[in-house]
Residue, then its C-alpha position, 0 to 999 in steps of 0.5 A: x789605507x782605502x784610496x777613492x776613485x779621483x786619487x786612483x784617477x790621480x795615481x793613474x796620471x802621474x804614471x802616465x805622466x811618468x812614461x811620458x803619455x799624459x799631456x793633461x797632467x803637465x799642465x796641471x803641474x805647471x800650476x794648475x787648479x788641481x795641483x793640491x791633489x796632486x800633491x796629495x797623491x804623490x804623497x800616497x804613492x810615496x807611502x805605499x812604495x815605502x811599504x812594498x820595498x824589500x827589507x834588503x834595502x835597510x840593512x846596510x851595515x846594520x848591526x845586531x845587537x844581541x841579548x845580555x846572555x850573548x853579549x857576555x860570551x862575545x865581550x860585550x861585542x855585537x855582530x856586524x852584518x851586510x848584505x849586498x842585494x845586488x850579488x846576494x852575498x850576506x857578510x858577517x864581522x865583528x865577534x869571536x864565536x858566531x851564533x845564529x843571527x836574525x837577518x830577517x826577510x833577506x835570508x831566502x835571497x841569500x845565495x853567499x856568504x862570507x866570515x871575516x877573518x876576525x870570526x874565531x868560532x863557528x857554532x852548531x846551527x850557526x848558518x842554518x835556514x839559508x835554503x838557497x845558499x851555495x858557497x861558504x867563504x871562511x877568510x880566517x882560523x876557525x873552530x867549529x863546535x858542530x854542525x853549523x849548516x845542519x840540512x842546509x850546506x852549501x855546494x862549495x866551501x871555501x877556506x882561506x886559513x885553517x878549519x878546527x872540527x872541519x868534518x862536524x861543521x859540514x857533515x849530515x846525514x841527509x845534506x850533500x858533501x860539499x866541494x872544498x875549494x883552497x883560497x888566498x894561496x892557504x899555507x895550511x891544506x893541500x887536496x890529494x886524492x879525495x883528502x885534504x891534509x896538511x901541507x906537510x903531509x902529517x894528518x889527514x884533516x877530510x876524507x871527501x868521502x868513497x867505499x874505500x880509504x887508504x890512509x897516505x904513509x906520510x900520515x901520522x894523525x888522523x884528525x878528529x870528525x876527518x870521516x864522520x858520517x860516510x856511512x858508505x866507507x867499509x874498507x879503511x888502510x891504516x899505515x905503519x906511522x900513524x899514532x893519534x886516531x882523533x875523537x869521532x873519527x870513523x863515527x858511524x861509517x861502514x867500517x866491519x874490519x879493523x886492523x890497528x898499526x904497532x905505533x897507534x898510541x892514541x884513539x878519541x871518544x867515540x872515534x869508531x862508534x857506530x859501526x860493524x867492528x868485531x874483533x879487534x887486537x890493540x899493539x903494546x903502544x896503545x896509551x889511550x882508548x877513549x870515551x864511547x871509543x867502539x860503542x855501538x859496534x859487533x865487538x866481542x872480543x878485544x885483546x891487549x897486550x899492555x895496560x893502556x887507559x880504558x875511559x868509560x864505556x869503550x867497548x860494548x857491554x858484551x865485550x870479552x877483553x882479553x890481557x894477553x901479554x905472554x910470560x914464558x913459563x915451562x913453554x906455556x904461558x898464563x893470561x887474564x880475562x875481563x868479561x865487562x858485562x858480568x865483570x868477571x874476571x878469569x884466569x886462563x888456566x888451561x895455558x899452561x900445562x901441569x900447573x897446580x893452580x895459581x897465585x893471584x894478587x889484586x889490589x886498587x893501588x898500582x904501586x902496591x900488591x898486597x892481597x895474595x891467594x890461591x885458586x884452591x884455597x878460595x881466599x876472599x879479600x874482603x877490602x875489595x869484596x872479590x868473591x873467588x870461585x875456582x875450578x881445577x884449570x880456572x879461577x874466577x873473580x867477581x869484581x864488585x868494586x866501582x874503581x879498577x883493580x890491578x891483578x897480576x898471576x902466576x903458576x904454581x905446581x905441587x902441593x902444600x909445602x913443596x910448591x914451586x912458583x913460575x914468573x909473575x905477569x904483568x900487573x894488568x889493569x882491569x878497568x871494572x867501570x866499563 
């Protein structure tokens, strides 16, 4: 909009007017000749102000309305949003599961932010681009689905009720941890050397992160994402009562030494992926590992010592797994092992000394044990396309089937007819599929 010189002259009077200086412009406005220009240019004046001013100062109580696709996953409900020019502080309300909202100019003015009690769900990316936000309130129970600051987390985290996936929602690579403060008296967390854990002391939901973590003895889980990320965590103490290790756990830490507890049953996907770990020996309580569980890892050798579930790519490709639940037989012993990336499976015949050779069954039917041959004849079980190599101190099965077959050994000693059998293992549980 141009303005020419006698309207410039006019704005010019009325500011002047404005601060009191200009004694001309209040006869003018008592009714004088040019009072029609006048008008005029307050009418401009208004119009340019209209243009200029913050877009803060329309979005009170404004509400989003979001698209047809959104719409249907909150209820046909729309977020309510609010923000407060005066505190920088923007509040969302309104909806279940909070996705990124369109805010516009205002979001580099935001400094706080506040999610009502009725926000259940928090989603990846949720409250990212919020470059100069410091502090996060949650007022309910939420459960996070990912990272929801992504490089834009804020110094400190504020937490009136209980947060599910709480190390996910905050953590990243490049961003700083935040500082996590317990509100409104939260009957949930207590804080304790660096942790937040349940107020009974049961599960260990966040570890603020160090070199070091010794896990309290109260502990009886370890909560999923608890130490996501903290690259710099190499030294990790596991006590005797915990026995649930959640998923992404220890995911991408420092972590090259690992000793698990007698009483673990449960390990999540993709819980110690991502680090230096080469050895490790599961104890007979072992039920679960895992998706992923150590994908990405040194590890080389694994041993157990039951038939726990083994879920896809739980261990490396490289990766020896070793069945060794002992059976005493003649003061030896016999032992399985399952080489995942060639899927051979070998009978350890050197344990037990003296022995002719051996008796092995395979199946994929846990509940029944049919197919039976010696390493010395070389018997092929052509339902389960098991090609049978043997040596004299070791039988080798080749396992070209998709599914897990269930194996059990025993040793024999003589020859033909006079051939006496030791005691069956346990039926062991190859998971070919890894």
């Amino acid at each position: 909009m141009s303005v020419d010189k006698k309207t410039k002259r006019g704005v010019k009077s009325i500011r002047n007017w404005l601060i009191g200086v200009d004694t001309s412009v209040l006869y003018l406005m008592r009714g004088g000749k040019p009072m029609k220009k006048i008008i005029a240019i307050i009418l401009v004046i208004t119009m340019l102000a209209c243009n200029s001013v913050n877009a803060a100062s329309f979005v009170q109580d404004k509400k989003v309305e979001l698209n047809n696709e959104h719409m249907k996953d909150y209820n046909n409900s729309s977020v309510k949003w609010k923000f407060d020019e005066k505190s920088s502080v923007l509040s969302f309300s309104g909806c279940e599961k909070l996705e990124k909202v369109d805010v516009g100019q205002i979001k580099n003015q935001v400094r706080y932010i506040v999610l009502a009690d009725d926000i259940k769900e928090i989603s990846s990316g949720s409250l990212s681009g919020y470059f100069n936000l410091s502090k996060v309130t949650i007022l309910g129970d939420v459960v996070a689905t990912g990272n929801a600051f992504y490089l834009d987390t804020p110094r400190t985290l504020e937490l009136a009720g209980r947060c599910e996936n709480l190390g996910e929602m905050i953590s990243s690579d490049m961003a700083p941890f935040p500082k996590i403060v317990l509100i409104n008296n939260n009957k949930y967390y207590e804080e304790k050397d660096r942790m937040l854990l349940t107020k009974d002391g049961k599960e260990l939901v966040l570890f603020y992160g160090g070199e070091s973590l010794k896990v309290p003895d109260t502990v009886e889980k370890i909560d999923s994402y608890a130490c996501y990320q903290l690259g710099n965590l190499s030294d990790v103490k596991l006590n005797g009562k915990l026995k649930e290790i959640g998923d992404y756990a220890f995911y991408h830490t420092g972590i090259s030494t690992l000793k698990l507890k007698n009483n673990i049953q449960i390990i999540g996907e993709q819980a110690f992926a991502g680090n230096n770990i080469k050895t490790v020996k599961f104890n007979k309580k072992i039920k679960l590992i895992g998706k992923y569980c150590f994908d990405d890892n040194l590890l080389r050798k694994v041993y157990l010592r039951s038939n726990p579930k083994i879920e896809e790519g739980a261990f490396p490709k490289d990766a020896v797994i070793q069945y060794s639940k002992k059976v005493k037989n003649r003061g030896s012993v016999a032992e399985l092992e399952y080489r995942v990336k060639t899927k051979k499976l070998y009978v350890v015949a050197n344990k037990i000394k003296k022995a002719s050779g051996y008796q092995i069954v395979v199946t994929q039917k846990s509940n029944k044990l049919k197919k039976k041959f010696n390493t010395q004849k070389g018997e092929l079980n052509k339902k389960l396309k098991l090609n049978l190599k043997y040596q004299v101190k070791e039988g080798v099965i080749k396992v070209n089937s998709k599914n897990s077959i269930y194996v059990k050994v025993r040793p024999y000693f003589g020859k033909k007819n006079n051939k006496k059998y030791g005691k069956w293992s346990i039926k062991y549980k190859v998971p070919v599929y890894l």
